[in-house]
C-alpha positions as CSV (number, residue, x, y, z in Angstrom):
1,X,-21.9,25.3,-1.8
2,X,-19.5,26.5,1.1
3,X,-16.1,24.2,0.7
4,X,-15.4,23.4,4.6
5,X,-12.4,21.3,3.4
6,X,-9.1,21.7,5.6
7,X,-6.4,23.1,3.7
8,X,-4.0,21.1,2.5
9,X,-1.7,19.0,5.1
10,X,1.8,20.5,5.6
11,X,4.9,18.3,4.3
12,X,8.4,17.8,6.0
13,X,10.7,18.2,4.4
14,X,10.9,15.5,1.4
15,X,14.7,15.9,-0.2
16,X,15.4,12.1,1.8
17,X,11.5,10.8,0.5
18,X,11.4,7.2,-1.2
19,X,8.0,8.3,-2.7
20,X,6.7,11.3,-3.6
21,X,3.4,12.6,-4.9
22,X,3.6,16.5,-5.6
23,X,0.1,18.2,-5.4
24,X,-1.4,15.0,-7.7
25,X,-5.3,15.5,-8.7
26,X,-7.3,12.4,-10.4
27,X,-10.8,13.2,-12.4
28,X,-13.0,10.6,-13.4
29,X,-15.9,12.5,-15.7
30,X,-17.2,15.2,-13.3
31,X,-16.1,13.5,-10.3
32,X,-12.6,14.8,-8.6
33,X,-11.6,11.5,-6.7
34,X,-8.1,12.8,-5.3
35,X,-7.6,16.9,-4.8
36,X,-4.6,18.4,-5.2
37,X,-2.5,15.9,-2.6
38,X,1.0,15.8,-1.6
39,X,2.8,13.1,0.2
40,X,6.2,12.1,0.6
41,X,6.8,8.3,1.9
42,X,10.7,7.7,4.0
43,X,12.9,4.9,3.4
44,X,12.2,2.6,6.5
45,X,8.1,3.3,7.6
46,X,5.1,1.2,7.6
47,X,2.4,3.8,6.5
48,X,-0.9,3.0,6.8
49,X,-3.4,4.9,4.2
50,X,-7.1,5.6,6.1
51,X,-10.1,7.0,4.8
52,X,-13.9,6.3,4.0
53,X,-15.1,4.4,0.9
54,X,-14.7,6.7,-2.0
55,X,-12.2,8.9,-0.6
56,X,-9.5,8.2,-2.8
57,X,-7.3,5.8,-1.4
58,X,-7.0,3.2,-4.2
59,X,-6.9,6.2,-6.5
60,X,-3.9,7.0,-4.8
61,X,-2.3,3.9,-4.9
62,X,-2.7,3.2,-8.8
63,X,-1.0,6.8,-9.0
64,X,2.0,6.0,-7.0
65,X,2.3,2.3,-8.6
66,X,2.0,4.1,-11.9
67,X,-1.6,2.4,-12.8
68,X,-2.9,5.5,-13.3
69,X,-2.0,9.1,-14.4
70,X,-2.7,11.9,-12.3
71,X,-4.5,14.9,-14.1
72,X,-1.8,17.2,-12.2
73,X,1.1,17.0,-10.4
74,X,4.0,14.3,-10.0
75,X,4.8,11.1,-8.6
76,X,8.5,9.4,-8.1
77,X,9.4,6.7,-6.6
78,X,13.3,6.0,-5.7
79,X,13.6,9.2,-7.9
80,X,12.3,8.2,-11.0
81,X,9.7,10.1,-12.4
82,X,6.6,8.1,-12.8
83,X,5.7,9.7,-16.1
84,X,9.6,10.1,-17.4
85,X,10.8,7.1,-16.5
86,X,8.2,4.8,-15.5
87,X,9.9,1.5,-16.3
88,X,12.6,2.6,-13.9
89,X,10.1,3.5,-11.2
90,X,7.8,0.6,-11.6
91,X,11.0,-1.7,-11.1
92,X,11.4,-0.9,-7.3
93,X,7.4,-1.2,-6.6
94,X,5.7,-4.4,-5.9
95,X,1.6,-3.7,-5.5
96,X,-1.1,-6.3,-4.4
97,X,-5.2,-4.9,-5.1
98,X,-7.6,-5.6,-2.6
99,X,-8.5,-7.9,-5.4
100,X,-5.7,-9.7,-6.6
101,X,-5.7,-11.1,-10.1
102,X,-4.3,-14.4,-10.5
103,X,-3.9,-16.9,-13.7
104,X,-6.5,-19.1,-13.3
105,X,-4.8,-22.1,-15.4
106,X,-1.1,-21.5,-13.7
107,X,-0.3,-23.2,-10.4
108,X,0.5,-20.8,-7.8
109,X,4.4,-21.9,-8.2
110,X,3.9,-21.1,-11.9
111,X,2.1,-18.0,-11.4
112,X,5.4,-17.1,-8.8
113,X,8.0,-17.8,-11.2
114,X,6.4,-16.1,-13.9
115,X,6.8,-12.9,-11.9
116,X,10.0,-13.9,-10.7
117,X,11.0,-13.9,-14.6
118,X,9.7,-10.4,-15.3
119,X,11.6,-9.6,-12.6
120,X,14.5,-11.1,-13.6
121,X,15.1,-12.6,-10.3
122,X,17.3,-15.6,-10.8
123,X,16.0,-18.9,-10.3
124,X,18.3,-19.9,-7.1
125,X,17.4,-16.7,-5.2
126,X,13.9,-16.9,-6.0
127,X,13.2,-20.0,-5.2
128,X,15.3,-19.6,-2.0
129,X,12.3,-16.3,-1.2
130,X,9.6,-18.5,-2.0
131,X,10.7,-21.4,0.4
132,X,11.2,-18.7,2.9
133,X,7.3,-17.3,2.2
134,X,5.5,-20.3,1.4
135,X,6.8,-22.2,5.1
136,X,5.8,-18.5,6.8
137,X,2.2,-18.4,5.1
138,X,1.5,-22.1,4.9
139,X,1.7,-22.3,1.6
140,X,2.8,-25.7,1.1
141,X,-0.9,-27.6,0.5
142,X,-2.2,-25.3,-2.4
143,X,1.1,-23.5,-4.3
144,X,0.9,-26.9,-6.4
145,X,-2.8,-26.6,-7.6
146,X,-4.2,-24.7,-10.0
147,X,-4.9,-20.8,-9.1
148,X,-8.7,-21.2,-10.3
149,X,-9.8,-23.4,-7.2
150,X,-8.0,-20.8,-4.4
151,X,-9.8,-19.6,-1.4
152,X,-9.9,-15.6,-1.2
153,X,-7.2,-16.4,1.7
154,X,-4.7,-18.3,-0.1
155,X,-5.2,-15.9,-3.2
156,X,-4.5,-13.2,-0.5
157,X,-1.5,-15.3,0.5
158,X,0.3,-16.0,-3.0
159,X,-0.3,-12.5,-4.1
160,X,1.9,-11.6,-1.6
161,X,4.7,-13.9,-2.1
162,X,4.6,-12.9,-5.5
163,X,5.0,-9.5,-4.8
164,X,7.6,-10.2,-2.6
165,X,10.1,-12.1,-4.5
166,X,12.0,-9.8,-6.1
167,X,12.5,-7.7,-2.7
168,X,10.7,-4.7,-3.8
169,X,11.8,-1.1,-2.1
170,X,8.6,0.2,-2.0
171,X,5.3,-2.3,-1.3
172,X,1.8,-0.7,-2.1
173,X,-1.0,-3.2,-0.6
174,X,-4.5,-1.9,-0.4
175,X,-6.7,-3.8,1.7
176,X,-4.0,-6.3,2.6
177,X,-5.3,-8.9,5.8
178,X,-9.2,-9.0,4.3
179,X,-10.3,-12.5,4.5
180,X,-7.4,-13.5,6.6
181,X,-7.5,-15.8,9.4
182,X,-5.7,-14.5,12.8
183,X,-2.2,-16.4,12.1
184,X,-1.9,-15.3,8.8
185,X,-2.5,-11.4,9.7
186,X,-0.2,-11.7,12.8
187,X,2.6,-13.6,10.3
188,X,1.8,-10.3,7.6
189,X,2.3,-7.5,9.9
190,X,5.8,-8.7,10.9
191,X,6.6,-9.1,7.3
192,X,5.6,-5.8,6.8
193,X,7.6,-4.8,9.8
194,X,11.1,-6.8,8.8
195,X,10.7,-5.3,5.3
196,X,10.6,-1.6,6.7
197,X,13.1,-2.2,9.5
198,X,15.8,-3.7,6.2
199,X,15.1,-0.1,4.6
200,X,12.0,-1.0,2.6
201,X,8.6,1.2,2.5
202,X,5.0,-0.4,2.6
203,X,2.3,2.4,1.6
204,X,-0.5,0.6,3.1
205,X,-4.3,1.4,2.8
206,X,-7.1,-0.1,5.4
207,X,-10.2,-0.3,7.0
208,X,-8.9,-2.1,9.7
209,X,-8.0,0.7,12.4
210,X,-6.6,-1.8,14.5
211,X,-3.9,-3.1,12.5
212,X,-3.1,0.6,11.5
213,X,-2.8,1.3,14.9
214,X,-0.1,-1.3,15.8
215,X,2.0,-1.6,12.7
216,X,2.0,2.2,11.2
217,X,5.1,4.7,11.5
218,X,2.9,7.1,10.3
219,X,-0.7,7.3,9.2
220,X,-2.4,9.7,6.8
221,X,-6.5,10.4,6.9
222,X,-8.0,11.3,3.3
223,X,-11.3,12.6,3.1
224,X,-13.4,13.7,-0.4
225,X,-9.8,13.1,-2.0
226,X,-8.2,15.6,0.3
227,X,-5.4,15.0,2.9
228,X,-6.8,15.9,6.0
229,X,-4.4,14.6,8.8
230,X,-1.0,13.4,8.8
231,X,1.6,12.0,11.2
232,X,2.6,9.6,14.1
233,X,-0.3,8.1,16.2
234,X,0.5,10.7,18.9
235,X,0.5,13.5,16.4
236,X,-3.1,12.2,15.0
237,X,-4.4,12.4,19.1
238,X,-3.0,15.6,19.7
239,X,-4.7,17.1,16.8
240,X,-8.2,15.4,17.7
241,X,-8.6,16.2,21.0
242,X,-9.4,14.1,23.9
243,X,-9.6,11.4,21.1
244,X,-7.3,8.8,22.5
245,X,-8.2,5.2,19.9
246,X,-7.2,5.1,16.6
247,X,-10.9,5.0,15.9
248,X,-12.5,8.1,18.0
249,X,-9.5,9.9,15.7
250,X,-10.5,8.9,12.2
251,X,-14.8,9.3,13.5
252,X,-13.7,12.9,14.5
253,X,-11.5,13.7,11.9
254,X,-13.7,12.9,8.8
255,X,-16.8,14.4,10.3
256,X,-14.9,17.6,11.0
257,X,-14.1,17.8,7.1
């Protein structure tokens, strides 16, 4: 069969990148979920991660978090080489699932100071963060009961302020507002937005265009595990013409592929 696949996305310059992935590839059986994909994340962006289901996002994403081992290629974070040094990488990553697993028998302040202890965040400082988080994300009504009787919502809601609390550098959230109600997604994207505007990096992959569109630095488009378009907003219309919405862009993108 004829390959009509783009060739692969060309990089800036990455010496400055906070993450890297160099030319990473991910086989499961006879299956090649990512292709041969290079990406270097800066110090300071919201990047927002788009692509049909079974393109290879989440692939991607338990790569760079380390979750997985690509077949070929590398991945640092913060300059630590995933493979080489993965304890040292894994330290500046925080990473919530689109399904995030939770302690059913801990309450969700257990379940925070747990993490906050592998962490080895101290007690003052992270209980200081998770005042901070639980007032922002209403928290206050459930972080006291047991884990096992949490909505997908306040699940949503504690992973993140576990993930948060021992101020990562780099933030990997797939799927993050699902199940959300409007506050909560508002009160999320400006969390995402004070953590990249204090230096930090959230690699962020969704469905929801919208939110992509008003929170993304940058956006990437993968396609049957391939990188097929990379940049600003602008640089994304200017490469699908007369395509003006976030969503025209991604429709004409993938079907061009």
């Amino acid at each position: 069969m004829h390959d009509a696949s783009p060739q692969p996305v060309a990089q800036e310059p990455s010496e400055t990148a906070i993450v890297r992935l160099d030319n990473i590839s991910k086989s499961f059986g006879s299956k090649r979920a990512v292709k041969n994909l290079s990406l270097s994340l800066r110090a300071g962006e919201v990047f927002a991660f788009l692509g049909p289901n079974g393109a290879g996002k989440t692939t991607t994403l338990k790569m760079t978090t380390g979750l997985l081992r690509s077949d070929t290629g590398s991945v640092e974070v913060c300059g630590h080489s995933m493979r080489e040094n993965g304890r040292l990488a894994k330290q500046q990553i925080a990473y919530i699932p689109d399904q995030p697993f939770l302690y059913d028998k801990l309450t969700g302040r257990e379940f925070v100071n747990f993490t906050r202890e592998m962490y080895g965040v101290s007690k003052a400082d992270g209980d200081r963060r998770l005042n901070e988080l639980s007032e922002r994300l209403d928290m206050d009504e459930f972080l006291d009961k047991l884990a096992e009787n949490y909505s997908h919502g306040m699940k949503q809601k504690l992973a993140l302020a576990a993930a948060l609390i021992h101020a990562p550098r780099v933030l990997v959230v797939d799927e993050p507002i699902v199940g959300l109600d409007p506050r909560t997604i508002r009160v999320i994207k400006a969390i995402f937005r004070e953590m990249a505007d204090a230096g930090g990096t959230i690699f962020m992959s969704t469905h929801t265009l919208d939110v992509a569109e008003q929170v993304a630095d940058r956006l990437g488009i993968i396609h049957e595990g391939r990188l097929i378009a990379l940049g600003t907003l602008d640089e994304l219309r200017a490469s699908a013409a007369s395509a003006d919405r976030l969503e025209d862009i991604f429709l004409r993108l993938t079907a061009q592929s």
